[in-house]
Each structure stands twice: as C-alpha cells, then as structure tokens.
GUZA-893747 format. One line per 8 residues: number of its first residue (from 0); their letters; for each residue x, y, z of N, C-alpha, C. Coordinates in steps of 0.001 Angstrom, whole numbers, plus 524288, in hexadecimal, padded with zeros to 5 digits. Layout:
BEGIN
NUM = a = X/Y/Z/X/Y/Z/X/Y/Z; ...;
//
This chain:
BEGIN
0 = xxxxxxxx = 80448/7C1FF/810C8/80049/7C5C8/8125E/80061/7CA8E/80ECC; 7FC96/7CBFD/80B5A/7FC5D/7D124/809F4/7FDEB/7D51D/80D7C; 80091/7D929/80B44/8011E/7DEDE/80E7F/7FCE9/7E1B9/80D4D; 7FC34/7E593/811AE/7F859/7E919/81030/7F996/7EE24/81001; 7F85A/7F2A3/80C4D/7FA6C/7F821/80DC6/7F4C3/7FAB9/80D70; 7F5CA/7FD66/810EA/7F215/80262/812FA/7F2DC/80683/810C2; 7EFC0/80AD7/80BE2/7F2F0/80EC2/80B08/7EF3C/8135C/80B70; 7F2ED/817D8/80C3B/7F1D5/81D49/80B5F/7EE3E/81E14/80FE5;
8 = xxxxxxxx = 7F1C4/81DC3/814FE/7F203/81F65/819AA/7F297/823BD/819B5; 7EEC2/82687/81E2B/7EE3F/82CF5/81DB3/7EEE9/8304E/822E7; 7EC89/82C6C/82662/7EC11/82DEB/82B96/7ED42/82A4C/82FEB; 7EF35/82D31/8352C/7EF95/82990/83A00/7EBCC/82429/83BED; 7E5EE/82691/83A92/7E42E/820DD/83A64/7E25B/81E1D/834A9; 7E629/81F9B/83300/7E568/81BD3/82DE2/7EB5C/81727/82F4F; 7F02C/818AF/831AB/7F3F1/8156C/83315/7F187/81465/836A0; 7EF65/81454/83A41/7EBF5/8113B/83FCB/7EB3B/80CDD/83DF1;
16 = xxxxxxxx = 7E7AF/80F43/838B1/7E529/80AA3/83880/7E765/804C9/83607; 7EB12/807E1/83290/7EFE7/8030D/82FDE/7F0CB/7FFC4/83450; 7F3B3/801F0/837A9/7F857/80118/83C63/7F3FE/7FCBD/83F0F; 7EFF5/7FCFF/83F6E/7EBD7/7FA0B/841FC/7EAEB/7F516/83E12; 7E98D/7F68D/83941/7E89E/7F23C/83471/7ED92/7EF32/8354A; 7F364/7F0BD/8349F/7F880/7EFB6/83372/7F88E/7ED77/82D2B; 7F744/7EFF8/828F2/7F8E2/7F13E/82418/7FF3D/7EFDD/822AB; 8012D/7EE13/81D9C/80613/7EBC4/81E7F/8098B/7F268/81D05;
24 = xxxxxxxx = 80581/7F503/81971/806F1/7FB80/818FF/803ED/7FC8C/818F0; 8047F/80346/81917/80190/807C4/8194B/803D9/80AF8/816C1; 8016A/80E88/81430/801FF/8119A/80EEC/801BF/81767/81086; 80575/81AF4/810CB/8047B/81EEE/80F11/8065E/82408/80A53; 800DB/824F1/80970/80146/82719/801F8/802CF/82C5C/801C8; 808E1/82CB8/7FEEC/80B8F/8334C/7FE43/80753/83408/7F902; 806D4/8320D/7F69C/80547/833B4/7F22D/7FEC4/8355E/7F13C; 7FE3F/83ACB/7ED99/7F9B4/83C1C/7EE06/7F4E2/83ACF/7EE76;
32 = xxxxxxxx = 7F0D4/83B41/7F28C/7EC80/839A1/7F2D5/7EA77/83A60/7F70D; 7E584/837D9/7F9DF/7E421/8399D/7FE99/7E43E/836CC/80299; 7E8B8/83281/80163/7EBD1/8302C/806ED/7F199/8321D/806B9; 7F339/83698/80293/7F694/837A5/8059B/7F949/83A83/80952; 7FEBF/837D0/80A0D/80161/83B8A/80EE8/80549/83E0C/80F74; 8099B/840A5/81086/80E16/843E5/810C6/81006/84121/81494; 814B8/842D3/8144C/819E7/84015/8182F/818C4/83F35/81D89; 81651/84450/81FC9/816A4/84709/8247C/8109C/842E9/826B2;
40 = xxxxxxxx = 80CE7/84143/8240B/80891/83EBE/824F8/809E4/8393E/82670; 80C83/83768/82258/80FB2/8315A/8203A/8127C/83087/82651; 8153D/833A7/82727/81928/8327F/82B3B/81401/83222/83045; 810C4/834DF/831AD/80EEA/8348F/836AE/80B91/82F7F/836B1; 80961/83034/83138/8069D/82872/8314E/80A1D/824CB/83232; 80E2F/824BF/82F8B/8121C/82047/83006/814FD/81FF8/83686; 815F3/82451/836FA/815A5/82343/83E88/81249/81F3D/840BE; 80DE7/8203A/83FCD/80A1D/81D13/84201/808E6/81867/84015;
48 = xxxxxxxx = 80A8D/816C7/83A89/80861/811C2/83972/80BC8/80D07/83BE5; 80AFF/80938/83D73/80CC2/8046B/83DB7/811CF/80181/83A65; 81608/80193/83EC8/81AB8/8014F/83A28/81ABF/7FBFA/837CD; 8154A/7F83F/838FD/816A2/7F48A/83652/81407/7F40D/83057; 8114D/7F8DA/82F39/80EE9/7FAA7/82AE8/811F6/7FE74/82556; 81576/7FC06/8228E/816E0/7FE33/81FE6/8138B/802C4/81C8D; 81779/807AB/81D5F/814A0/80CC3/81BFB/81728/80DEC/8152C; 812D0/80ECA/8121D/812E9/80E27/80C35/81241/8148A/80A95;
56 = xxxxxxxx = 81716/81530/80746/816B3/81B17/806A6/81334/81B0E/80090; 80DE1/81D5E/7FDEA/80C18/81CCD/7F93C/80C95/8212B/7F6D4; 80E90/82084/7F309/811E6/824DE/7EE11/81196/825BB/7E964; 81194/82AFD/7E6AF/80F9C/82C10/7E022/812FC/830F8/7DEC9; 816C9/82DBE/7DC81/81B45/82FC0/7DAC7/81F80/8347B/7DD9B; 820A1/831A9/7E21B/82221/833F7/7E74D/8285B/83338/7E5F7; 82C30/83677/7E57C/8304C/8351E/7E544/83350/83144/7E8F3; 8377E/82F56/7E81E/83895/82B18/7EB9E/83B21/82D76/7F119;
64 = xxxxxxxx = 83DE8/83222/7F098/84028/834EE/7F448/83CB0/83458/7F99F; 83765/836D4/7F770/8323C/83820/7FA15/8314D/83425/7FC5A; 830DC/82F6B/7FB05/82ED9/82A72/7FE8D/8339E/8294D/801E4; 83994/82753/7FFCA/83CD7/82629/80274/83CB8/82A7C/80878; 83C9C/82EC3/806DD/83B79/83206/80CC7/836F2/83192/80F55; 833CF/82EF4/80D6A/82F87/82C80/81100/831D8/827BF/81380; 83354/824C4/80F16/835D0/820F8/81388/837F1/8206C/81637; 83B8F/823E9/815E5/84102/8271C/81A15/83E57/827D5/82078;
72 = xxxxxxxx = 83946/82A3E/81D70/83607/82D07/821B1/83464/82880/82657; 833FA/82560/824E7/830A0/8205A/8269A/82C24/8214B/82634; 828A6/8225C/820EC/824A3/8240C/82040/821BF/81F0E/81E4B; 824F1/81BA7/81A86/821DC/818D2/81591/827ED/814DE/815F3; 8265B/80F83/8163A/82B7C/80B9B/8143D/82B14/8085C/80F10; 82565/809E6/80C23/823A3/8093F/80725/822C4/80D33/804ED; 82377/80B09/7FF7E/820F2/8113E/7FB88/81EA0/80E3E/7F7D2; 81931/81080/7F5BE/8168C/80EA4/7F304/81497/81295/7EE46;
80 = xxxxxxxx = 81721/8100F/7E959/8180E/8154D/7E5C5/8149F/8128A/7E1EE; 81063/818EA/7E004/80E1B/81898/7DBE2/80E2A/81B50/7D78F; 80E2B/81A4D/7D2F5/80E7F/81D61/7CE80/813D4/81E6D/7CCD2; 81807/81CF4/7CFDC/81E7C/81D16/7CE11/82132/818F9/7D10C; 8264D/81A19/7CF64/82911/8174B/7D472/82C08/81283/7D047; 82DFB/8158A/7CCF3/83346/81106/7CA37/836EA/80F0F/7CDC1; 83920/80BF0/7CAF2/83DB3/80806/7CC15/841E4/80ACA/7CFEB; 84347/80FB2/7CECB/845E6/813EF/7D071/84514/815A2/7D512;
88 = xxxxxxxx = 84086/816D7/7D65C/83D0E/818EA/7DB1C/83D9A/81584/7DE04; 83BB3/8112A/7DD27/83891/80D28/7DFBC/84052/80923/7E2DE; 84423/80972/7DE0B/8473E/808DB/7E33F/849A9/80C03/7E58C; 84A00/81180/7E651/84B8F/81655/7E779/849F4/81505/7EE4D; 841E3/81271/7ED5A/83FB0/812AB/7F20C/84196/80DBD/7F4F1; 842A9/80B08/7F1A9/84406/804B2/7F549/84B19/804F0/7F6EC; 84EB8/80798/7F3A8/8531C/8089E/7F710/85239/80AD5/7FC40; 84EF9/80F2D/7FB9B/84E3C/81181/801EA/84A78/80F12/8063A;
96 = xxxxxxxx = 84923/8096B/80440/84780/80679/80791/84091/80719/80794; 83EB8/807F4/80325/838F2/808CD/80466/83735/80509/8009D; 83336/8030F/8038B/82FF5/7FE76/80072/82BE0/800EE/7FBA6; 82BC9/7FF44/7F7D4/82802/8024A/7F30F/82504/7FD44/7EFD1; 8215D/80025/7EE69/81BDC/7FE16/7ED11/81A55/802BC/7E855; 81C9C/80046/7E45E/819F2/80230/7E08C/814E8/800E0/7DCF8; 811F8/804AD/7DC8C/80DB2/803DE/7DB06/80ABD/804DB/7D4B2; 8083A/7FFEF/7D369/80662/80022/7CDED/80007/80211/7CC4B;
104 = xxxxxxxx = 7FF0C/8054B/7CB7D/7F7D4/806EC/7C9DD/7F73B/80312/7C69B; 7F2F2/7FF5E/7C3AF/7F1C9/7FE09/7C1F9/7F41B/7FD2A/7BCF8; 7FA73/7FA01/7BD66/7FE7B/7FB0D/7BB00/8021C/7F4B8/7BC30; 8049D/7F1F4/7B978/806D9/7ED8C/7BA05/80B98/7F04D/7BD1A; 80E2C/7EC44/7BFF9/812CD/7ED5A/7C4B8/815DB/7EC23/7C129; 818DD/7F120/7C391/81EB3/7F0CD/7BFF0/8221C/7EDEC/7C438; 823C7/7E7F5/7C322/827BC/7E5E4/7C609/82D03/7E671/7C759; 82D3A/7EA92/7C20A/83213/7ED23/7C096/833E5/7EF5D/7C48A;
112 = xxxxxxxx = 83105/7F3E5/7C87D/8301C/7F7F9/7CDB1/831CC/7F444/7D152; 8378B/7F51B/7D474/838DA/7F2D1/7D843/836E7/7F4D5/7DD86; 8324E/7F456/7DE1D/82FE7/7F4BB/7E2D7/82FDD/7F0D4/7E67F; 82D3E/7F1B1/7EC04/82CDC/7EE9C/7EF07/82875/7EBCC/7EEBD; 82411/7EE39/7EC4E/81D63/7EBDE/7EB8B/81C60/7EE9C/7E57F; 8180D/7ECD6/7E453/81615/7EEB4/7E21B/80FA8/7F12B/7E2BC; 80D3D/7F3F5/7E0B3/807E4/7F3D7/7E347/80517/7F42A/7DD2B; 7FFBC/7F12C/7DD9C/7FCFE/7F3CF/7DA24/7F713/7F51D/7DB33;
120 = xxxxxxxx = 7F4A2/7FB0B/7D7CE/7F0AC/7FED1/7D81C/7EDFE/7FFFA/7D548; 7E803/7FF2F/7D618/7E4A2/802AF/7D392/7E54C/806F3/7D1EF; 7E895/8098D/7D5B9/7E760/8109A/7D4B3/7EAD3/81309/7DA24; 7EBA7/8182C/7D846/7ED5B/81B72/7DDDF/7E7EB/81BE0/7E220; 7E66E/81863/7E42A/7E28D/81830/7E7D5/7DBDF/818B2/7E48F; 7DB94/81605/7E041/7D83C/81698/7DC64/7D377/81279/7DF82; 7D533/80F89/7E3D0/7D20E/80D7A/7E6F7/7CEC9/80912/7E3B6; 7D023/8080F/7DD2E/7CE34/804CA/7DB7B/7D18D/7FEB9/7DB9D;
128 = xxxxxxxx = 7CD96/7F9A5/7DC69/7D0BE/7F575/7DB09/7D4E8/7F285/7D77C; 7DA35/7F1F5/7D8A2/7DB13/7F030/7D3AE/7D764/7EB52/7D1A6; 7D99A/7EAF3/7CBF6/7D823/7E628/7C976/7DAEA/7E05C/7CA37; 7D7D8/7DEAD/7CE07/7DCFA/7D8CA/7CF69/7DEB1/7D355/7CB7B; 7DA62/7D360/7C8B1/7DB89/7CEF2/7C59A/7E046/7CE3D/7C255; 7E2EA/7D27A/7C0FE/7E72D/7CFC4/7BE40/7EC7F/7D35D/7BF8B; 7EBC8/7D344/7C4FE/7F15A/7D5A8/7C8F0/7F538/7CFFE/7CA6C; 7FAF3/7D0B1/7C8B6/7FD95/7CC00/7CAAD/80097/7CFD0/7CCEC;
136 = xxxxxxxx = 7FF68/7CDC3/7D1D7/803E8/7D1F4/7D6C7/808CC/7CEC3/7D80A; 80BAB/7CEC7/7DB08/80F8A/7CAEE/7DDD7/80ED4/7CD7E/7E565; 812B6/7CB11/7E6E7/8136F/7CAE8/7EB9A/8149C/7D25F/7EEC1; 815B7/7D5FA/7E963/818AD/7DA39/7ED10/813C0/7DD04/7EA66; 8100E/7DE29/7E970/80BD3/7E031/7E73D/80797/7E272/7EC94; 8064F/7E7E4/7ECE2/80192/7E97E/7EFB8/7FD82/7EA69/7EC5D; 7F909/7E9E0/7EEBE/7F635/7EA58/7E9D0/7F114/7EE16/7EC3E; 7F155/7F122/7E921/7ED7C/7F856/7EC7F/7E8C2/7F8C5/7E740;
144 = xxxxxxxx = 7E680/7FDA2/7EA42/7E0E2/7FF48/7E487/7DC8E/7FBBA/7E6C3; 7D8D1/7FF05/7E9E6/7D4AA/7FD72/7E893/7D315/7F739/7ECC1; 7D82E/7F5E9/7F125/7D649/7F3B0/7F5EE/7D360/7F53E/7FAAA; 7CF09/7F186/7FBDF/7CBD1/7F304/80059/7CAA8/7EEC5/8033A; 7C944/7ECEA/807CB/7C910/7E8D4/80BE9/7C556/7E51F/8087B; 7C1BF/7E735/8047C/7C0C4/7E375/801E8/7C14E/7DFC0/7FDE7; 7C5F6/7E102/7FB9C/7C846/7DFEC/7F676/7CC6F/7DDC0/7F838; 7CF81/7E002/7FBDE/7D510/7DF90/7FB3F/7D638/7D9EB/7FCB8;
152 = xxxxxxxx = 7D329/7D675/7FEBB/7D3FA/7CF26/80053/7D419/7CE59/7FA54; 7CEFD/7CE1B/7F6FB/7CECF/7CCD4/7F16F/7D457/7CDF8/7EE61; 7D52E/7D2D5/7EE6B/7DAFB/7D505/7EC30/7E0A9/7D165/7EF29; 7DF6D/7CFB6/7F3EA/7E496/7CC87/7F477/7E382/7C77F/7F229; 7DFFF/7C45F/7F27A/7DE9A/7BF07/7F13C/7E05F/7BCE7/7ECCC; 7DDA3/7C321/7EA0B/7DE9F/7C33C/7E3E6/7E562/7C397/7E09E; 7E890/7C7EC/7E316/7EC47/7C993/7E112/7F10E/7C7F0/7E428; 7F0A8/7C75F/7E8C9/7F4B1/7C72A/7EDFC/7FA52/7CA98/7EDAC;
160 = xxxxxxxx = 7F74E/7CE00/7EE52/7FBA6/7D2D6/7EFAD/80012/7D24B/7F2AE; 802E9/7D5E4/7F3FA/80694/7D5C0/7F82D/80471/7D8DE/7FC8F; 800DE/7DC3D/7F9F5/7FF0C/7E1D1/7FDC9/7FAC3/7E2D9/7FBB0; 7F79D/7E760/7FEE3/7F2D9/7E7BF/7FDEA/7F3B9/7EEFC/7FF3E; 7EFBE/7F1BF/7FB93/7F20F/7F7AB/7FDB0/7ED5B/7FB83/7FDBC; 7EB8A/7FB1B/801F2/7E636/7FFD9/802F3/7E539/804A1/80494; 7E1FE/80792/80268/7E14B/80C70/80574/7DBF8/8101B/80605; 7D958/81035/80156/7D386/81232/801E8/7D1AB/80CEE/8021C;
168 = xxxxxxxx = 7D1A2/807D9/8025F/7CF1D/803E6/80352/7CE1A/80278/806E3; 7D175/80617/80C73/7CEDF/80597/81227/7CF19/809C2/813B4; 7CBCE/80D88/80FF7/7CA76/81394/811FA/7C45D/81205/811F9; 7C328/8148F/815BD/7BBA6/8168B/815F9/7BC1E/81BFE/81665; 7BAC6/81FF9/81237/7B960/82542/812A8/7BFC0/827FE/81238; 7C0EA/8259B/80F0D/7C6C2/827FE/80DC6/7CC1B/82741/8130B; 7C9D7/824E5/8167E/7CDD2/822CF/81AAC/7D02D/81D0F/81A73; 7D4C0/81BBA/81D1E/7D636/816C6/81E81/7D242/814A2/82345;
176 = xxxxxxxx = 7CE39/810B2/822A4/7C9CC/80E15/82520/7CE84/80922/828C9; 7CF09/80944/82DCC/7D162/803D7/82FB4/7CD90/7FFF0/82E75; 7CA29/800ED/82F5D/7C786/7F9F2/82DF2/7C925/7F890/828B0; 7C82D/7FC61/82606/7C8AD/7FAB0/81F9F/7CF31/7F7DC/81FF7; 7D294/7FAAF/820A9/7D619/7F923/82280/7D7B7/7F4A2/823FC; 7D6E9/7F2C9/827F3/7D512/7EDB6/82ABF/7D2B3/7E8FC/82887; 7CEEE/7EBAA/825E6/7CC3A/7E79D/8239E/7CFA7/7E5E0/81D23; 7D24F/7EB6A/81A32/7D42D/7E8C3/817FD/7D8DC/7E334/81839;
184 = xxxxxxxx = 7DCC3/7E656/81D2B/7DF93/7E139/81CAD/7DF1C/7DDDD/820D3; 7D8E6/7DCE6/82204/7D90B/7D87F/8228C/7D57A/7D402/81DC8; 7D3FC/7D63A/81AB8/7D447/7D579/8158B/7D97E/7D17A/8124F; 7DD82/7D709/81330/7E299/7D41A/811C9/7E44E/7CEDD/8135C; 7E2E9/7CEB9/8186C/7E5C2/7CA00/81BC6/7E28C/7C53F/819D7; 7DC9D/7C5F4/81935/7D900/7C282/818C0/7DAA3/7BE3D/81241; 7DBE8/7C2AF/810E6/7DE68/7C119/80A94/7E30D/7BE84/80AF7; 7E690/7BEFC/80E31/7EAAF/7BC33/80E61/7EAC6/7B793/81179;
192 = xxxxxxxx = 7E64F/7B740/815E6/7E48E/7B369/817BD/7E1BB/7AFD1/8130F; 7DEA5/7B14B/80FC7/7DBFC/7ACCD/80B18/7E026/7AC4C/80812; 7E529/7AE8F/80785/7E91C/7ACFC/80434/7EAB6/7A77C/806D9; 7EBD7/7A82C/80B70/7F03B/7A313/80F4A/7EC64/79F35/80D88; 7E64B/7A04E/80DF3/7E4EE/7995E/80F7B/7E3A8/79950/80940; 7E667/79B20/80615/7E40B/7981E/80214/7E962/795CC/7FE9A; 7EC60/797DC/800B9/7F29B/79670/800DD/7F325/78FDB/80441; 7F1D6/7908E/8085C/7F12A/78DD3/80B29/7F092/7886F/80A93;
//
C-alpha cells in the first residue's frame, strides 16, 4: 500500500480533518513560509491528532539540537530535512531515535545519506509537477511537488512510490479542503487496488 503524507498543517480543523481521512502522516512545517509553525502551535496540534498518524517535523537548515527537542517534546517522530542534512546530522537524528527523510529538489539521491527515506521535489512548495519519465525510485522513496487528487493515481501507476506527500494540492483558497483530502487518498488506494489485479 502506498503511504500517504499530509503536509503543512496549520490549524485544529485542518488535524480534524486528517484524523477523519487517517493519512499514514501529517506534516508540520518549522521552516519558513506560510504553513509555518512554532513549538508552542506544533505541540497543541499534535495533542489532537490521531496517534495512529505519524507527525512529520519539515525543516531548512534547522540544527539538529532543535529537532531532537522536538522530539523529546513528543512533537514530531520524523524529520524531514531540506536543503542540508549530511551524513553527520542525519545520524546524530537517528541515534536519538527519529525517523528522517531527506530530501532532493530536482537533484539525483544521494544513496550515500543514511536516511530512513528518501523524498523527491519539484521545489519548496513550487506546487509544480515533477517530471516522471525518467525517475527510478525504489521502495523507501516519497515522492512530493505538484500532487493533486487528480494526478496523484497517474504518478503511482507510473513510478510506485513508497509515499505520496501533499499540501496545497488539497487546499481550496489557501486552506486544507477535507474533501480534497479524502478524495485524494482515496485516489491512493484506487491505485494500489489497479496495482493487485494486475499483479494478479
């Protein structure tokens, strides 16, 4: 089954609405922009979300100290780092027990990066599609930029991710939309349903 992540959660009914979808994560973004959030925000969403929804901390060049005390916090049990995050970092974060997902812009994966996933991106929320035709992913790969309830079946069929990672793609008017929501993963499922019977 593909995973799905939900990202750049902002508000109480924006986790409603996860917790209702049940998303395999949910994303929330320290790093600059206009989903993000501070500690003190992070913590009161994560109260409320659904503990069977892994909570994804998203990061741009955040020291490691900084996240590990999120995790401490029980804020985030992932970290999802963009624009840094060497060899160094990256097991600094996995000794202290946090799952990481490092992320590539429009950039070949360094296999080298002992991460837990890898992800790859259009852009810091550049909301454009990647280019799929000549992506060879493997099994620990999310794949973000530019998914929406209408694309994102085509994008698994095509590439078969491990994960799938959205966030203005189920906004209407700059919000998290539940239907959109909804409708994306059931999208997801539909795709993994035409995977079985053709396996089959």
């Amino acid at each position: 089954m593909t995973k799905v992540k939900i990202c750049g959660l902002m508000t109480a009914a924006d986790v409603n609405a996860v917790n209702s979808a049940q998303p395999d994560y949910a994303g929330f973004v320290f790093a600059r922009g206009r989903h993000q959030l501070d500690k003190q925000k992070a913590a009161k969403l994560k109260r409320i979300l659904d503990n069977k929804i892994q909570a994804v901390g998203v990061f741009i060049d955040t020291p490691a100290s900084e996240i590990i005390d999120l995790f401490n916090a029980g804020i985030i049990s992932v970290a999802q780092l963009h624009g840094y995050g060497n060899q160094e970092m990256i097991g600094q974060l996995r000794t202290a027990g946090i799952v990481t997902i490092r992320v590539f812009v429009n950039e070949p994966i360094n296999a080298n990066l002992n991460a837990n996933f890898s992800m790859i991106d259009s852009g810091y929320g550049s909301g454009n599609l990647l280019n799929l035709d000549n992506l060879n992913v493997d099994h620990t790969v999310f794949l973000a930029g530019g998914l929406t309830p209408i694309n994102v079946s085509q994008a698994i069929n095509k590439i078969h991710p491990f994960a799938v990672d959205v966030s203005s793609g189920v906004e209407t008017d700059g919000k998290k939309d539940p239907e959109k929501i909804n409708e994306f993963i059931k999208q997801v499922k539909r795709s993994d349903s035409y995977a079985r019977t053709q396996t089959n």
